[in-house]
VOGU-3710 file (C-alpha; in Angstrom, 3 decimals, decimal comma):
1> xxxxxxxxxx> 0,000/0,000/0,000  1,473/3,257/-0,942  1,960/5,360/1,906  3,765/9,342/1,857  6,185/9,365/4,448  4,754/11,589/7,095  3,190/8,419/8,050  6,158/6,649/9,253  5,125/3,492/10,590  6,505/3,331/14,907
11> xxxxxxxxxx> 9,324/0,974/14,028  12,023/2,338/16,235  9,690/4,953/17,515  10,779/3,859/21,363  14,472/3,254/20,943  15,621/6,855/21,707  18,369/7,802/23,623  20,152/11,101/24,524  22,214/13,770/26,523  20,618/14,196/30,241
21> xxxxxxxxxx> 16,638/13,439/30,204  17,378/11,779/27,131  19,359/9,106/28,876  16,923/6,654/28,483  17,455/2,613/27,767  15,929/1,315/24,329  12,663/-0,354/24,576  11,780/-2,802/22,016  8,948/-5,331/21,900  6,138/-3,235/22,538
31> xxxxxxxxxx> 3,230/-2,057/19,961  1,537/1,120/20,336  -1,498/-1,516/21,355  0,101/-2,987/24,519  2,532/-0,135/25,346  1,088/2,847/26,643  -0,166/2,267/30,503  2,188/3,550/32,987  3,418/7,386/33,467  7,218/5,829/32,329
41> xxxxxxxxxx> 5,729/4,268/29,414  4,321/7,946/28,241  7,723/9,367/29,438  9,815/7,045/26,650  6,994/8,207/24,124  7,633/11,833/24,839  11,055/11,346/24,275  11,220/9,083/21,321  8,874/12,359/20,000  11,780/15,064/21,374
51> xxxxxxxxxx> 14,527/12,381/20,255  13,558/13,370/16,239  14,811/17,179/17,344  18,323/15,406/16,574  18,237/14,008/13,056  20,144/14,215/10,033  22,229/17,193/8,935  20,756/17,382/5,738  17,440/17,369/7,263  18,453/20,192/9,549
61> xxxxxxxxxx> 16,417/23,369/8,644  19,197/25,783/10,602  21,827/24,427/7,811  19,362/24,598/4,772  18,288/28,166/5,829  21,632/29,354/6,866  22,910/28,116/3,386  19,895/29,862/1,567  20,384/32,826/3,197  22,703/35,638/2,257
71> xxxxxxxxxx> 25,278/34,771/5,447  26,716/31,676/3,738  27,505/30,344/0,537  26,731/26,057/-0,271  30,369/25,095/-0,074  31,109/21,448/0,589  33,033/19,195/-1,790  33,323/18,867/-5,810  30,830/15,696/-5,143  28,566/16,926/-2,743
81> xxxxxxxxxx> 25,094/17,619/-4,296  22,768/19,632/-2,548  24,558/22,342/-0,558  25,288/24,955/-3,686  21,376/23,967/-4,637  19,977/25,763/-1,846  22,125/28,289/-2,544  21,518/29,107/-5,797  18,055/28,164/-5,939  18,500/25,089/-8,196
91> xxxxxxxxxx> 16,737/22,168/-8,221  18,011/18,913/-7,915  16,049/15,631/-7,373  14,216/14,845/-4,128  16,095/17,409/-2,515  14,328/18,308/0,694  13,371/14,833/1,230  15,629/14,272/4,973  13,654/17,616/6,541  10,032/16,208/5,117
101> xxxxxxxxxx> 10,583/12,829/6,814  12,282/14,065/10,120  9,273/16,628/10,414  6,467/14,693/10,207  8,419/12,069/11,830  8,168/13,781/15,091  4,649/14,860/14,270  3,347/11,738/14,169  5,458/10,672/17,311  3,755/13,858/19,489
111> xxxxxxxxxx> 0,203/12,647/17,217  0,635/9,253/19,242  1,725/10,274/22,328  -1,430/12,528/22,418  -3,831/10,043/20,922  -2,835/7,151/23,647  -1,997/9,181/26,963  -5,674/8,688/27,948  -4,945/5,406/28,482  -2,139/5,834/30,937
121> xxxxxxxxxx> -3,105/5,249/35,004  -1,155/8,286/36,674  -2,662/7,683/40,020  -3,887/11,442/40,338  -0,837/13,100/39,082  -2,312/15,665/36,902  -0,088/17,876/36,794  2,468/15,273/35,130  -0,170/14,099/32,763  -0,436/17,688/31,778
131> xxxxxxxxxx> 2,605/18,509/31,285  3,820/15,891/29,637  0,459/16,913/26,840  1,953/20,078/27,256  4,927/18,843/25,818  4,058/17,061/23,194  1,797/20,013/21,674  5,057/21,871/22,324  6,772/20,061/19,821  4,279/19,112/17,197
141> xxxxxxxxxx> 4,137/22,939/17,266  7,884/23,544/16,561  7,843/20,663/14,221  4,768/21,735/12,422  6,716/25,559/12,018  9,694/24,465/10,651  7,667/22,264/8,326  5,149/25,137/6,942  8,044/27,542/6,535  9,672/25,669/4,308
151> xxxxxxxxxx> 7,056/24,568/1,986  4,268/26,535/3,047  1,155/24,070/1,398  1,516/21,290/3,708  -0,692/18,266/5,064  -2,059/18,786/8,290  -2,284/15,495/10,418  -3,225/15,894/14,104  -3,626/12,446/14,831  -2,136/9,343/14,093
161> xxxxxxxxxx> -3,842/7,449/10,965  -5,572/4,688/9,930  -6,541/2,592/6,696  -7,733/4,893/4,305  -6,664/8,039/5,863  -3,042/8,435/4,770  -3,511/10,387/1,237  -4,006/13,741/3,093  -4,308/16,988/1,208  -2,621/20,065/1,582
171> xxxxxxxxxx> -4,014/22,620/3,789  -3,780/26,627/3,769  -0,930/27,871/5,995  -3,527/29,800/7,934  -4,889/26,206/9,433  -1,682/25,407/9,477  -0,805/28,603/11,950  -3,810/28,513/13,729  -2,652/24,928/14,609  0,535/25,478/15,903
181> xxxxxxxxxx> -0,388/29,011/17,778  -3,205/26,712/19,301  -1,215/24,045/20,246  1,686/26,677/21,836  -0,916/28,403/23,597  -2,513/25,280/24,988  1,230/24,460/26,242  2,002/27,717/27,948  0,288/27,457/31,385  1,322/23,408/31,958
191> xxxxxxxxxx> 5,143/23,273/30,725  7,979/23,343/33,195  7,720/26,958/34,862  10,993/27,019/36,984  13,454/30,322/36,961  16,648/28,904/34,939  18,947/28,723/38,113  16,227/26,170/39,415  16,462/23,830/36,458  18,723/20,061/37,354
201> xxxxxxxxxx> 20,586/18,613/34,848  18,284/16,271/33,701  15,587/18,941/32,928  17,492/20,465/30,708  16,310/20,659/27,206  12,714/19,921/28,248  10,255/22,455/26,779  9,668/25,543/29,180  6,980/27,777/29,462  9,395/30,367/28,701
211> xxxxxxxxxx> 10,334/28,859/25,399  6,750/28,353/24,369  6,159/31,951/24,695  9,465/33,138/22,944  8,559/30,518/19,974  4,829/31,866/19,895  6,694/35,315/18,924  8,902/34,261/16,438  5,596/32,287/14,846  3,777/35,694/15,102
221> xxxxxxxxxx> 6,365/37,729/13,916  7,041/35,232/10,826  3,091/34,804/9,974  2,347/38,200/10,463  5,351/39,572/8,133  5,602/36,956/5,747  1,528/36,991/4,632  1,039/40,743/5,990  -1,727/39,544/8,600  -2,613/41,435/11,443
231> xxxxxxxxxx> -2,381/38,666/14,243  -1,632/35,208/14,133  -4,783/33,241/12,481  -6,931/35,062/14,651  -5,830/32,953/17,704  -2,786/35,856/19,515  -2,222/39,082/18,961  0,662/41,882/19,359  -0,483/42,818/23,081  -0,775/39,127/23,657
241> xxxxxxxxxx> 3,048/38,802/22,249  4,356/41,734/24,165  2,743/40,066/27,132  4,481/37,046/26,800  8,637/37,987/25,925  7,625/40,545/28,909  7,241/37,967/31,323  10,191/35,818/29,504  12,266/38,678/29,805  11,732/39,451/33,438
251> xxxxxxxxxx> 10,790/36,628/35,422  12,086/33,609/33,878  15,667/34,178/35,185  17,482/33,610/31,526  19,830/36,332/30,879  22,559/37,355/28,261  26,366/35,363/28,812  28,379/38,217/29,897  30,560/38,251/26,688  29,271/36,945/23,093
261> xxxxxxxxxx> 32,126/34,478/22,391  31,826/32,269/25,367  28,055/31,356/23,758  30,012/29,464/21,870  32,252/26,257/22,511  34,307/26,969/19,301  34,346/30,787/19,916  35,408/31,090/24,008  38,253/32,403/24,255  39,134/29,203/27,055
271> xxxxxxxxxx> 37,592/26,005/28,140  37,203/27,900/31,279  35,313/30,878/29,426  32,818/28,850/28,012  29,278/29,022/29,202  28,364/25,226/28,583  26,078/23,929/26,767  22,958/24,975/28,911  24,216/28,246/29,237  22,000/30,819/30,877
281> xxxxxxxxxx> 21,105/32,670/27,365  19,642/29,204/25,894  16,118/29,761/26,422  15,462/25,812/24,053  18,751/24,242/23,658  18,229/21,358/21,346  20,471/18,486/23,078  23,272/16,504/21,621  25,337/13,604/22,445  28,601/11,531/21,766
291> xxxxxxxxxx> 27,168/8,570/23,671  26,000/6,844/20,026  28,771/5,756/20,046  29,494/5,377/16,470  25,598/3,422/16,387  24,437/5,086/13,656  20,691/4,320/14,419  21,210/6,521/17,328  20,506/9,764/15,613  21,911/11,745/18,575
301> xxxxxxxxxx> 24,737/13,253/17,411  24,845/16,966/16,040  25,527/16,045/12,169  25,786/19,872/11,014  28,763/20,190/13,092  30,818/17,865/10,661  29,192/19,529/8,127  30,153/22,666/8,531  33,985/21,833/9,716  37,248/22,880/7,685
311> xxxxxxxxxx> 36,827/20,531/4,744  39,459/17,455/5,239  41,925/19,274/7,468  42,646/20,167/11,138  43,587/23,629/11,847  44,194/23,875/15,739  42,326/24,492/17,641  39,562/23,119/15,141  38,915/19,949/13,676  37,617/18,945/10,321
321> xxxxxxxxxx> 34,826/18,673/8,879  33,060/18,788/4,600  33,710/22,522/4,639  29,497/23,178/3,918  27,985/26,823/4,501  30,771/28,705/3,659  30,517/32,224/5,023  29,900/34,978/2,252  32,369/37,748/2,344  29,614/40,466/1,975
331> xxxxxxxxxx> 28,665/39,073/5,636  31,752/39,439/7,300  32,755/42,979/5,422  29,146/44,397/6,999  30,446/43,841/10,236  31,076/47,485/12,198  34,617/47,783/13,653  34,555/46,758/17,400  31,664/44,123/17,065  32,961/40,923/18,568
341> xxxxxxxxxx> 30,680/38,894/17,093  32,745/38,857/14,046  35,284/37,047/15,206  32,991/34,559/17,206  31,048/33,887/14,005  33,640/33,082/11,730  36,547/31,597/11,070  39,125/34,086/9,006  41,585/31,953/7,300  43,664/35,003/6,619
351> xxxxxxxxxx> 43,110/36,635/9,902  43,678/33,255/11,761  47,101/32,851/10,658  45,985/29,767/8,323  47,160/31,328/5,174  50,301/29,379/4,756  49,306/25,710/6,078  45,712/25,849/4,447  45,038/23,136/1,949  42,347/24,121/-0,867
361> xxxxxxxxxx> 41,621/20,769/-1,793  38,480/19,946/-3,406  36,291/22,690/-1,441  33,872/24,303/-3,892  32,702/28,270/-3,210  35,628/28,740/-1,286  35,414/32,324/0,702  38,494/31,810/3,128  35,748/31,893/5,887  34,268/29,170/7,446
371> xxxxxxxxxx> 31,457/28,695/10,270  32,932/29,226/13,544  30,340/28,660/16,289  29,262/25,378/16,199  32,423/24,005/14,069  33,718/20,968/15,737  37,043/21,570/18,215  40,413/19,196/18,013  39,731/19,436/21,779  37,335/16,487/23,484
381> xxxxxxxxxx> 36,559/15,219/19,745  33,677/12,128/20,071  36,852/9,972/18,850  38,683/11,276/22,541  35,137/10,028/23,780  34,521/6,410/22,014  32,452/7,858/19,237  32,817/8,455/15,688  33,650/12,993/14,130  30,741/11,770/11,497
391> xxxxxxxxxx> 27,929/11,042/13,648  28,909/11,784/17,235  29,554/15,318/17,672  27,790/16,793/20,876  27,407/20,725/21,054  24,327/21,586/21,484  22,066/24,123/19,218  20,568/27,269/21,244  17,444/26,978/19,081  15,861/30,498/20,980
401> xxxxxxxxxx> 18,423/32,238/22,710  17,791/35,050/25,368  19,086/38,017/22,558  16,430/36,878/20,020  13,629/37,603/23,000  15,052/40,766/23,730  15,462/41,576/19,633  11,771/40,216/19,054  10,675/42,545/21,860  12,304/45,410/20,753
411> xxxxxxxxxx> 11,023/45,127/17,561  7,052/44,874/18,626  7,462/48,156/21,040  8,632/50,110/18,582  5,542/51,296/18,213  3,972/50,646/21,634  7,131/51,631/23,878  10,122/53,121/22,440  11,985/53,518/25,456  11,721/49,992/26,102
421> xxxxxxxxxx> 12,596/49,031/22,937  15,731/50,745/23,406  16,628/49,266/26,182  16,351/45,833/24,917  18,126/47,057/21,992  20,587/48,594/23,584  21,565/45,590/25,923  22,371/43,290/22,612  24,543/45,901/21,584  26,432/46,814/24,494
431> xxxxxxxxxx> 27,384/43,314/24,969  28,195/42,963/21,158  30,509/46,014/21,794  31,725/45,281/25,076  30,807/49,348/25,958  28,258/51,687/25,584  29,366/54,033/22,749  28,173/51,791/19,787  24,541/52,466/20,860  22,158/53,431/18,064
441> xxxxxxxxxx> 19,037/55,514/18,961  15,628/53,500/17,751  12,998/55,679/16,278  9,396/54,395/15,167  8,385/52,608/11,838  10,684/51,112/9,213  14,023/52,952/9,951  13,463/51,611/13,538  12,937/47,574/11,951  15,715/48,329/9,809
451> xxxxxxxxxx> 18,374/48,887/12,651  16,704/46,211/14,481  17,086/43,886/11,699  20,288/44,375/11,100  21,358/43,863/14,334  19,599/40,604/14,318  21,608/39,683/11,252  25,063/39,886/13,090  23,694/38,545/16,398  22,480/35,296/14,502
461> xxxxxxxxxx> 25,287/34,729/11,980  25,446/30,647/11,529  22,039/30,031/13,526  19,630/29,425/11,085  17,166/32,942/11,330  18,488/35,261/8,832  16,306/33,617/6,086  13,117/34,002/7,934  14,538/37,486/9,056  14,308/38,563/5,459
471> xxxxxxxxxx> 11,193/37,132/4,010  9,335/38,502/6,647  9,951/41,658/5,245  9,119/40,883/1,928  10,305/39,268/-1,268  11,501/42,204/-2,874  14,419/42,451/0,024  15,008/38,787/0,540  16,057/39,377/-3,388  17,857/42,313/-2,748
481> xxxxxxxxxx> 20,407/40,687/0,133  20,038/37,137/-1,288  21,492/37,952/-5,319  25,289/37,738/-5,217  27,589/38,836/-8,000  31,221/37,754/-7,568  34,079/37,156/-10,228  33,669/33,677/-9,096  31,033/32,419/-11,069  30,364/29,661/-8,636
491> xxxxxxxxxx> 28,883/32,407/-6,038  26,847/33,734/-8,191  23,406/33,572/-6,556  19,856/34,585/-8,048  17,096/34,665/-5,352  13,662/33,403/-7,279  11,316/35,415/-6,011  8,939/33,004/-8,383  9,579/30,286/-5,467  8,469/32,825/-3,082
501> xxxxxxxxxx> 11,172/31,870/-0,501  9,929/27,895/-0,165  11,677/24,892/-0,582  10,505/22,312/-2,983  8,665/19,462/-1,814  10,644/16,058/-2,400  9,358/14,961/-5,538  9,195/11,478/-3,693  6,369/12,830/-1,574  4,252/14,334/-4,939
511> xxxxxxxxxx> 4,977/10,692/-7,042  3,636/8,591/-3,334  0,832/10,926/-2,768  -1,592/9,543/-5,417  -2,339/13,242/-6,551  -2,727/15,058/-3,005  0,331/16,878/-2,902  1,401/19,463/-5,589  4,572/21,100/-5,971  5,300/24,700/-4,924
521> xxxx> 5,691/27,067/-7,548  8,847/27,880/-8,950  10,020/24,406/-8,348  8,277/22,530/-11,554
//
């Protein structure tokens, strides 16, 4: 029977294991019939749904995006189809086919989880029961976003189906919205509500009440820019968005890291410097782990860090890598004198001292800058630790991070509060700056979003938002930052504003779906 993919069967579906809360042992031997009737039997199913936050590098929408956007360039190797495609708009076979799957992969994990937990006896303990619902919404949520923001026409499945369900139409992206803003908003008052200081080790990475409410802006400020609606599918509106980064912003006890670089394993100046990897400013930290152990069917290792390592070569104190998303010039130029982020963002292999050791190889769009802040270090390697540089790295990804709630809230009380808009302005730069005489004064309406915006683009170099940074405010100057003209030919980049900024849907998908999913235009 011909089946599309977002209906991966459960095979595997409980043998997920990870960093702290994810430390769980592999169950096997259990159907979705027999298996869920204890509180530690919904437990594994939350996680095996959280577990899918880890897969594949290819299937990893901060590299696609961060590739598509104008910070990086495809790079990779001579051989390596797919990363120059997304960033020169090209299309190439079945390309988007790793994010589809791992999407609706963990949509139909949450769809379970929420379908059976009726079932489970938890003795009176509501509040666990709730949250773990809680969490589960949370997710099909964040799934569901980074799946309609890529291809924007998408299937919506809310619960797990049966014979004669599974050829599933597209729907509008407004259901689509209103279904993840419900789902967040359902979340919000039954997640893990703890100041960050409070949080043990095995909590972290859990969805928060604070990261529900930072991720409900982002989806508002992405709908609401992006189609040019006034509020978020009629579900939450501005007031209700101010509301929320308000309270994320003073009561949930995240805060900036004192200097930019130690964010950063690759980027701290020391070991001793660094944050760690549940660092104060990482408001949902997406968790990785070495302990797969070169097991491949682990999925818990952070693939885009290999990725996006100095092709074939170690250059202490990094390690290598395939050399992917190299970092435009054009990016690294913008930067103002003084801004440490620079240097945190990228690696300069002029300014490094590289120049005379550095081997070209076969590295295509070669800039002579490479991603720095998630690039894998020579230091603690998974080899060091029994695993495998391929499949084991372990940093994790600061998926919201406390700047973007202080950037997102700046940006909506612009109009509505300008001194505090300033002030959360001015706190991203004076950190950037390390002093207070790069401050820029914000003023209301589109020179305002403009200096907020760019600030946003050098606070997020190599994390995956400058894409959705720049559709949001329209096609015409996604275009306008995207188009590259270089007297390398292979840099050359033309934005399709035909495409309207989304991916192609794996052709796969279209030939399985027996005529229920079309293909975005542009991509024909």
């Amino acid at each position: 029977m011909k089946k599309i993919s977002l209906f991966i069967i459960i095979a595997g579906m409980l043998s997920a294991c990870g960093k702290n809360f994810l430390d769980i042992q592999p169950v096997d031997k259990k159907t979705i019939e027999n298996f869920y009737q204890t509180p530690d039997d919904a437990f594994a199913g939350l996680v095996s749904a959280y577990s899918v936050l880890n897969w594949d590098g290819y299937g990893n929408i901060l590299l696609t995006t961060e590739i598509a956007s104008d910070n990086s360039h495809g790079g990779g190797g001579a051989s390596d189809n797919g990363l120059r495609q997304w960033d020169r708009s090209e299309k190439i076979y079945d390309h988007n086919a790793a994010a589809w799957t791992k999407y609706y992969t963990g949509i139909y994990r949450a769809n379970v989880l929420l379908e059976n937990i009726e079932r489970v006896d938890f003795k009176g303990n509501d509040a666990q029961k709730n949250m773990y619902i809680a969490e589960a919404k949370f997710l099909r949520a964040y799934y569901y976003f980074d799946v309609v923001r890529m291809f924007g026409h998408v299937p919506l499945v809310t619960k797990p189906l049966k014979t004669g369900e599974y050829y599933v139409k597209q729907a509008s992206p407004d259901s689509v919205y209103a279904q993840i803003a419900t789902d967040l908003n359902e979340s919000i008052p039954h997640l893990l509500n703890k100041k960050y200081s409070e949080y043990t080790s095995t909590e972290y990475g859990r969805a928060t009440k604070w990261a529900a409410e930072a991720l409900l802006a982002r989806v508002y400020l992405y709908y609401t820019g992006y189609y040019n609606k006034p509020d978020l599918a009629g579900i939450v509106n501005k007031s209700n968005m101010l509301t929320n980064l308000a309270d994320v912003i003073n009561n949930s006890g995240y805060d900036l890291v004192e200097k930019y670089g130690n964010i950063f394993r690759a980027s701290a100046a020391s070991t001793a410097e660094y944050a760690g990897q549940n660092s104060k400013e990482g408001i949902f930290n997406i968790q990785y782990t070495y302990k797969g152990l070169k097991d491949g069917n682990e999925r818990n290792g952070n693939r885009v860090q290999v990725m996006i390592g100095i092709r074939s070569q170690n250059l202490l104190p990094y390690y290598t890598g395939w050399g992917a998303a190299t970092i435009n010039p054009k990016t690294w130029n913008a930067f103002e004198a003084g801004d440490t982020r620079k240097l945190a963002s990228a690696i300069s292999i002029a300014e490094e001292g590289f120049g005379n050791v550095y081997s070209l190889g076969d590295q295509v769009q070669y800039t002579g800058l490479f991603q720095k802040k998630y690039t894998p270090l020579n230091d603690k390697k998974p080899e060091d630790l029994g695993g495998d540089f391929q499949i084991d790295n372990y940093d994790n990804y600061l998926a919201i991070r406390f700047s973007d709630v202080l950037l997102m809230a700046a940006e909506l009380n612009l109009d509505v509060n300008l001194g505090t808009a300033q002030t959360y302005y001015d706190r991203v730069r004076d950190r950037a700056f390390g002093d207070q005489t790069h401050r820029k004064t914000l003023v209301a309406g589109a020179t305002g979003v403009k200096l907020i915006m760019d600030e946003r683009r050098f606070e997020f170099v190599g994390e995956g938002l400058r894409y959705w940074d720049l559709l949001r405010q329209g096609l015409n100057t996604a275009k306008a930052a995207i188009d590259n003209t270089s007297s390398d030919a292979t840099l050359n980049v033309n934005f399709r504003v035909e495409t309207k900024g989304l991916f192609a849907i794996p052709e796969s998908q279209i030939n399985l779906s027996n005529g229920t999913i079309v293909q975005n235009e542009g991509w024909n």
